[in-house]
C-alpha positions in Angstrom: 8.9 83.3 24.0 6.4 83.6 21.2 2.7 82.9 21.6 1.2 79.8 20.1 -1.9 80.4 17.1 -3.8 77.6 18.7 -3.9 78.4 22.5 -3.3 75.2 24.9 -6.5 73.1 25.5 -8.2 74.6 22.4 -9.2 72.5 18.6 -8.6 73.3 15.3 -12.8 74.3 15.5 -14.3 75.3 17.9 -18.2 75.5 18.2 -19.7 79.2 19.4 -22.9 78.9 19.9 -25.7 82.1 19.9 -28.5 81.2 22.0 -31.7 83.8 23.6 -30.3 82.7 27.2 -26.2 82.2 27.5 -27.0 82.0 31.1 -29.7 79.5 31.2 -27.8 77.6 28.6 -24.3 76.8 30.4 -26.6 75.7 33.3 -28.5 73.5 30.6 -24.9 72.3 29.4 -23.6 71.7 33.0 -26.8 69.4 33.7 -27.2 67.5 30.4 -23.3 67.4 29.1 -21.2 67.6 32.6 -19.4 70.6 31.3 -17.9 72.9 33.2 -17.6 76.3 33.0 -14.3 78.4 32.2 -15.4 81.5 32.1 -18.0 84.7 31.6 -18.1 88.2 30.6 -21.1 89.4 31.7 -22.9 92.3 29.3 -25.7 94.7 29.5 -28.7 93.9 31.2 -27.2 90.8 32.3 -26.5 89.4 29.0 -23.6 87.6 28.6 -21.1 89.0 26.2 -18.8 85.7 26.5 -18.8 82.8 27.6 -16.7 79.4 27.7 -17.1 75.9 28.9 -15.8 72.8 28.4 -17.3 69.5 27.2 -15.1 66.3 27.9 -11.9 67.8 26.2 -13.7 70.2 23.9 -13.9 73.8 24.4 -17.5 75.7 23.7 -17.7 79.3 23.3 -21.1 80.9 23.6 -22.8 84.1 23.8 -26.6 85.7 24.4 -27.8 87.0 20.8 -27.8 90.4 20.2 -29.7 91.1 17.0 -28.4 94.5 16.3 -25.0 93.1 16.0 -25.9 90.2 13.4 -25.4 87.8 16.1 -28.5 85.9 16.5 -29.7 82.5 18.4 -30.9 79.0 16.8 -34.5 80.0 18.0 -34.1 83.5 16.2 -34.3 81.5 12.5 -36.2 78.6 13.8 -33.9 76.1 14.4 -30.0 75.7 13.8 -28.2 73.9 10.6 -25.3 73.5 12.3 -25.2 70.3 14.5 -22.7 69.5 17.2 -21.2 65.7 18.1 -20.6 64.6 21.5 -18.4 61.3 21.7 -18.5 59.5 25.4 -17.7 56.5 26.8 -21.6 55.9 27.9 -24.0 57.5 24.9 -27.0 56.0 26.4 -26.6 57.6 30.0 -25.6 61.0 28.6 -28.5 60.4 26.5 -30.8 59.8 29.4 -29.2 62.8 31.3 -29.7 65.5 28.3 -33.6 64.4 28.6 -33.7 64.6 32.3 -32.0 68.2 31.7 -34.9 69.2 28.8 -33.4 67.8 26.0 -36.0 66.9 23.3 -35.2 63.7 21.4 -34.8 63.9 17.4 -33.4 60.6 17.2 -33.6 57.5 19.5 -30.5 55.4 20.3 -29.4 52.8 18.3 -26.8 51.2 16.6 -25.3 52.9 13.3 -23.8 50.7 10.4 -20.9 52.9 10.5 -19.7 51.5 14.5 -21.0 54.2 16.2 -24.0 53.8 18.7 -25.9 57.2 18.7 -29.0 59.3 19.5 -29.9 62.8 18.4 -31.2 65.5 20.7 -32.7 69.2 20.4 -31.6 71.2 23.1 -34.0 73.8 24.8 -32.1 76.6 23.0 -32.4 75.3 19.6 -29.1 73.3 18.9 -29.1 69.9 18.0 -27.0 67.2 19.6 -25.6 64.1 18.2 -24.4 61.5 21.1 -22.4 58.9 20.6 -19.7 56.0 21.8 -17.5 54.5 18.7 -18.1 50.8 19.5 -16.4 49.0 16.2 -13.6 50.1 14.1 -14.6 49.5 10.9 -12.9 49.9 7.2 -14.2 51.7 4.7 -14.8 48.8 2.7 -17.4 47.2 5.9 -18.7 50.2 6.3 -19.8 50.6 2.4 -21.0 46.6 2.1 -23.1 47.3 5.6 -24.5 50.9 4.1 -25.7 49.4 0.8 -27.1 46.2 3.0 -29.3 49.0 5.1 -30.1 51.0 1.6 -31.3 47.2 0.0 -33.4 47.0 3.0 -35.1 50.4 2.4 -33.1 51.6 5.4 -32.4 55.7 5.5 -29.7 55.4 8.3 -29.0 58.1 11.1 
């Protein structure tokens, strides 16, 4: 039997994260995403060498930073280019439970020209969070006529 590239239950991508508390953060994630942990290696000091969860069918890997091995957290440079999608049935209660969690909001709810409905969050460890629910399927023609619509009406979008 060989082994499989991908292992089962595992993307093509999958987001690892570098935050200043791994610990604090899968609790964060637990509260404001409903993930669920998979597992942990714990590290020196109680650091945490490894960690996975899962968020609706996506894995997550994470990890506390450690600076002397170039591995180093959103808050370590200020903030984090990368930005990570969440697609749910119900954006806006997700929504209100990342804010109930600590979630800082970037980016209030609201319906996007593209058929999504989404809001943005900052999470306390520095990572930013799109949420969302696809509510229209839309062509790629609709979706151009309705962004050139928003740009005519000095809209910027998401």
């Amino acid at each position: 039997m060989s082994v499989k590239a991908q292992p089962d239950g595992y993307h093509s991508v999958t987001p690892y994260l570098i935050t200043h508390d791994a610990a604090a953060a899968i609790e964060f994630y637990k509260k404001a995403f409903g993930a669920t942990e998979l597992m942990r290696l714990p590290g020196p000091g109680g650091k945490v060498m490894h960690a996975e969860i899962k968020i609706g069918d996506s894995p997550v890997m994470l990890a506390d930073e450690f600076p002397e091995m170039g591995a180093k957290s959103a808050k370590a440079f200020g903030g984090s280019p990368l930005h990570l999608m969440i697609y749910t049935e119900d954006c806006d209660a997700i929504f209100a439970q990342a804010i109930a969690a600590g979630a800082t909001e970037k980016k209030p709810m609201t319906d996007q020209f593209y058929g999504d409905r989404s809001g943005a969050v900052e999470d306390p460890f520095g990572h930013s969070w799109t949420i969302a629910s696809h509510t229209e399927d839309l062509s790629p023609e609709e979706i151009d006529r309705r962004f050139q619509e928003m740009m005519k009406q000095g809209g910027g979008g998401e």
